[in-house]
C-alpha positions as CSV (number, residue, x, y, z in Angstrom):
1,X,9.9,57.9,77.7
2,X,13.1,55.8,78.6
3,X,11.7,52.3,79.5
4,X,13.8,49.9,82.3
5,X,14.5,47.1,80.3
6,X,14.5,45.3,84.1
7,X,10.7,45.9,84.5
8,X,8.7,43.4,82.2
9,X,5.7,46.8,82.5
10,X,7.5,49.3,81.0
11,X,6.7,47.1,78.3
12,X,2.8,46.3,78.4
13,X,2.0,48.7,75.7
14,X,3.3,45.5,73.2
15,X,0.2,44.3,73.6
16,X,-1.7,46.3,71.6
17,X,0.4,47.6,69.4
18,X,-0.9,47.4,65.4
19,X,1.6,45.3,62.6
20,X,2.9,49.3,61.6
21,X,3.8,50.2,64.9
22,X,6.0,47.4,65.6
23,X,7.6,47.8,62.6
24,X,8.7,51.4,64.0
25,X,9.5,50.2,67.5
26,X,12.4,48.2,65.8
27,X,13.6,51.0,63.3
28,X,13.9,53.3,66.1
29,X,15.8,50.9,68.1
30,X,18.0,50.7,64.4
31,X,21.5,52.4,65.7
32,X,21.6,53.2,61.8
33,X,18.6,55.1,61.8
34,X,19.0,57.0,64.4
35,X,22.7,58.0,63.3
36,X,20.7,58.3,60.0
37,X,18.2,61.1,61.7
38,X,20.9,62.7,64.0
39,X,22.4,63.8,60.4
40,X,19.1,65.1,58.8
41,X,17.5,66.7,61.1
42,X,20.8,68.5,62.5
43,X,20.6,69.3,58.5
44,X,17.2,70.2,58.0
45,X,17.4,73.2,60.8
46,X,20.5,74.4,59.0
47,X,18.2,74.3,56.0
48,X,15.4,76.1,57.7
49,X,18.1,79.1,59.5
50,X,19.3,80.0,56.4
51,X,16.0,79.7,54.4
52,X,13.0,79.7,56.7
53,X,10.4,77.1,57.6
54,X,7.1,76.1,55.8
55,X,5.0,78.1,54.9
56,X,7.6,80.6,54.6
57,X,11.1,78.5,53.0
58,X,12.2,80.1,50.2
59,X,12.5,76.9,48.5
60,X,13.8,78.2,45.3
61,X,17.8,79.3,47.2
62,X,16.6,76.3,49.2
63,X,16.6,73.9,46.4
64,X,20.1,75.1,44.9
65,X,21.7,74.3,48.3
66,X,24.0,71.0,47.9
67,X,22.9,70.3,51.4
68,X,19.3,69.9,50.4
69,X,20.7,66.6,48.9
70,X,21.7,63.4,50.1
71,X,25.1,62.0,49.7
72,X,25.4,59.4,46.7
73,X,26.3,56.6,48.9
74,X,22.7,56.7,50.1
75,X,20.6,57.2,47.0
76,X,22.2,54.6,45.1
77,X,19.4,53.1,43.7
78,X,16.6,54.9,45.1
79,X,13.5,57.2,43.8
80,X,14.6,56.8,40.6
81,X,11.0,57.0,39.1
82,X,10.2,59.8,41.5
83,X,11.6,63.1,39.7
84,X,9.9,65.4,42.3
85,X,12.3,64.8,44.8
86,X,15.4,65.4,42.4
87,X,17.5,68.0,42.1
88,X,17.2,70.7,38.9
89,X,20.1,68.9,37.3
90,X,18.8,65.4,37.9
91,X,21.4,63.6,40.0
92,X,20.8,64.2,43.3
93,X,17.8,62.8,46.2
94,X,16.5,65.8,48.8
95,X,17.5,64.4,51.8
96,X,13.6,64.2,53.2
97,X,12.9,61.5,50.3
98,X,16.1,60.0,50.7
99,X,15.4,59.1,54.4
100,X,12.3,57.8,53.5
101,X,13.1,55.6,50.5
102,X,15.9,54.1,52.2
103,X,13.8,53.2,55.5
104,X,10.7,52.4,53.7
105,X,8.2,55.5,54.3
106,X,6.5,58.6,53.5
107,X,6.1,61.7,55.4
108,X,9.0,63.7,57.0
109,X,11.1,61.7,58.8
110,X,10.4,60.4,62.7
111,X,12.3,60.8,65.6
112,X,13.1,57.9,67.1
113,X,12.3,59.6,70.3
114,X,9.0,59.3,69.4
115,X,7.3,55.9,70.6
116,X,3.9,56.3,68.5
117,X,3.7,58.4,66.0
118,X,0.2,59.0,64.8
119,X,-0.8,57.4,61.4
120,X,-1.4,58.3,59.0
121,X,-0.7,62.0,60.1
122,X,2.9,61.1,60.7
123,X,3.8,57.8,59.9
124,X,2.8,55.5,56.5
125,X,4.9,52.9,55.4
126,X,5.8,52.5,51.7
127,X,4.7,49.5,49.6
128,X,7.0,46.9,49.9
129,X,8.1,45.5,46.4
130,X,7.4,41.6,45.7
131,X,10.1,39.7,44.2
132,X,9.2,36.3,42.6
133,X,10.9,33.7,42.7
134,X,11.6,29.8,42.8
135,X,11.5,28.2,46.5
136,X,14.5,27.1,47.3
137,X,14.5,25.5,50.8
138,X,12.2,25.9,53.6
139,X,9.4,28.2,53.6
140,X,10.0,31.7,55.4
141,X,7.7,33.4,57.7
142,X,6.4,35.5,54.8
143,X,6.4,32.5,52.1
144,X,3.7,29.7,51.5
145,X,3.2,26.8,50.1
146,X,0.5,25.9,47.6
147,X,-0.5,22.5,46.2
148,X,-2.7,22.4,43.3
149,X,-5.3,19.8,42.0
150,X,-4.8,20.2,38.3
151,X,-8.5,17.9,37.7
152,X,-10.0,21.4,39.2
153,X,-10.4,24.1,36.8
154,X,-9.0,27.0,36.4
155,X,-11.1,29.4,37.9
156,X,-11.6,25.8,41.3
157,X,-7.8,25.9,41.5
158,X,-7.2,29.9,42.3
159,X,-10.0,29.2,44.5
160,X,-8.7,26.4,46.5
161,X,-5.4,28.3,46.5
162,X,-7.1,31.6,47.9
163,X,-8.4,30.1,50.8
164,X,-5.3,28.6,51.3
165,X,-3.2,31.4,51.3
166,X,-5.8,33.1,53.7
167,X,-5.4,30.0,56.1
168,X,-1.7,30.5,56.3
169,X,-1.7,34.1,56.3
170,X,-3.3,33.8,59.7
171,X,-1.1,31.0,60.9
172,X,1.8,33.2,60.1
173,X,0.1,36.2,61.6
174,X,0.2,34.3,64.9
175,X,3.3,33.4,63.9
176,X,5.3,36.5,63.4
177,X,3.1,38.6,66.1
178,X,4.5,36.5,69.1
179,X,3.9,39.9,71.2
180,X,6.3,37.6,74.3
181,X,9.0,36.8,72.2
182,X,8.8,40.5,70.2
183,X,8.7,41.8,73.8
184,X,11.3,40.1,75.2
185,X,14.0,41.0,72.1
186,X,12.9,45.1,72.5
187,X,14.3,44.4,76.4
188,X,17.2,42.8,75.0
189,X,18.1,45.9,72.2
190,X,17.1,48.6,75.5
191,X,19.5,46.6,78.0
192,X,22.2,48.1,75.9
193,X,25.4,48.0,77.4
194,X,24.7,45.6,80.6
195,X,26.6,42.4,80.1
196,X,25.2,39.9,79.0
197,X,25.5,37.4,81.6
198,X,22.7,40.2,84.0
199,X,21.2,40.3,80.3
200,X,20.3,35.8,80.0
201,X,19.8,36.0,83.9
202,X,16.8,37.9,83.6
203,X,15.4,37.6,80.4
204,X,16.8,33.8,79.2
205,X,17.2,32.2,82.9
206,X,20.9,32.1,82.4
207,X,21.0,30.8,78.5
208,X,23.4,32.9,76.6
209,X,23.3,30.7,73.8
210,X,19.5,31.5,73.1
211,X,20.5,35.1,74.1
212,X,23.0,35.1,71.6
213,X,20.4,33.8,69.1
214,X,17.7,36.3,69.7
215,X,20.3,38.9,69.9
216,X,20.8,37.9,66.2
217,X,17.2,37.3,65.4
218,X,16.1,41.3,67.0
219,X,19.2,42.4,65.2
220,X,18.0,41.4,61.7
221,X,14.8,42.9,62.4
222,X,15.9,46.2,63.2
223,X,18.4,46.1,59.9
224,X,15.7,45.1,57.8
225,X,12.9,42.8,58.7
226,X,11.0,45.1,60.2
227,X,8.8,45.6,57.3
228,X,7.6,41.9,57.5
229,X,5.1,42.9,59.7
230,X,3.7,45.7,57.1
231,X,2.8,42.7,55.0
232,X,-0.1,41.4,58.1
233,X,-2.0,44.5,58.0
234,X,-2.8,44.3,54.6
């Protein structure tokens, strides 16, 4: 369904829309992804003219095709633990888990033609990995702060601390889930090409300075912030 950016409606379906789906509502918007899926699946039928389509691939000539691969400039890095997804030699990613290691998912790949995919039949996002480390300035949107009473014991403090963290989480929830704001910057990415002065009219009452700053804001989700919101609905 193409939605008119113009017509705050088309866009009513924010509302009640889960942590996993707005993460996809962003990646499909990603002009990387999509250039991304315009090359698999383009691939993939090339794949299935030469070899057939499940349950009848032959997916032992399938296998030995260098197309069945993904180009080293996109695996660099990724399912390096996962050997089932490698080629016999070793060095190479199939392209299917390629697509999703780099985008953060299992399952065959999505197209971003489709608004809500069904999960978990065809959409579940991977794990996202934790990196510790020491705060260094303000707190982000996925960060906390704890403060700990070190005449408590052990077992008082990581209590204390869990209902904390709980607290915050839902702060942050509300936070992050701002379904207005969210709404307003999948308008901005669908308005395209339309200049941005007709852009800040409508959506910013003429501010192209905060347009400028959301465009910046929507654009980082769609690169890579998008999973944020995988971390609420845990």
């Amino acid at each position: 369904m193409k939605r008119d950016w113009r017509n705050p409606e088309d866009y009513t379906f924010t509302q009640k829309l889960s942590p996993e789906l707005w993460a996809w509502q962003f990646l499909r918007r990603n002009p990387e992804y999509q250039k991304d899926y315009d090359w698999f699946i383009q691939t993939w039928r090339a794949l299935e003219a030469d070899y057939g389509s499940a349950p009848n691939r032959d997916f032992s000539r399938w296998k030995l095709d260098f197309r069945a691969y993904a180009p080293d400039e996109m695996t660099r890095g990724f399912c390096e633990d996962d050997k089932s997804c490698a080629s016999p030699d070793g060095d190479k990613i199939l392209i299917e888990c390629a697509m999703g290691a780099k985008w953060g998912f299992y399952k065959f790949p999505n197209s971003p033609a489709i608004e809500f995919p069904e999960i978990p039949e065809q959409l579940v996002w991977r794990e996202i990995d934790f990196i510790v480390s020491e705060p260094d300035g303000p707190t982000q949107l996925y960060e906390a702060d704890l403060r700990f009473d070190l005449r408590l014991s052990l077992n008082e403090q990581l209590s204390v601390a869990k209902r904390q963290l709980v607290i915050q989480k839902r702060q942050r929830r509300v936070e992050l889930l701002k379904t207005d704001v969210l709404s307003i910057y999948l308008r901005m990415i669908d308005a395209g090409d339309t200049s941005d002065q007709d852009i800040a009219n409508l959506l910013y009452e003429g501010d192209l300075v905060k347009l400028t700053h959301d465009r910046q804001r929507a654009d980082e989700i769609c690169r890579t912030d998008y999973r944020l919101f995988l971390m609420l609905s845990r």
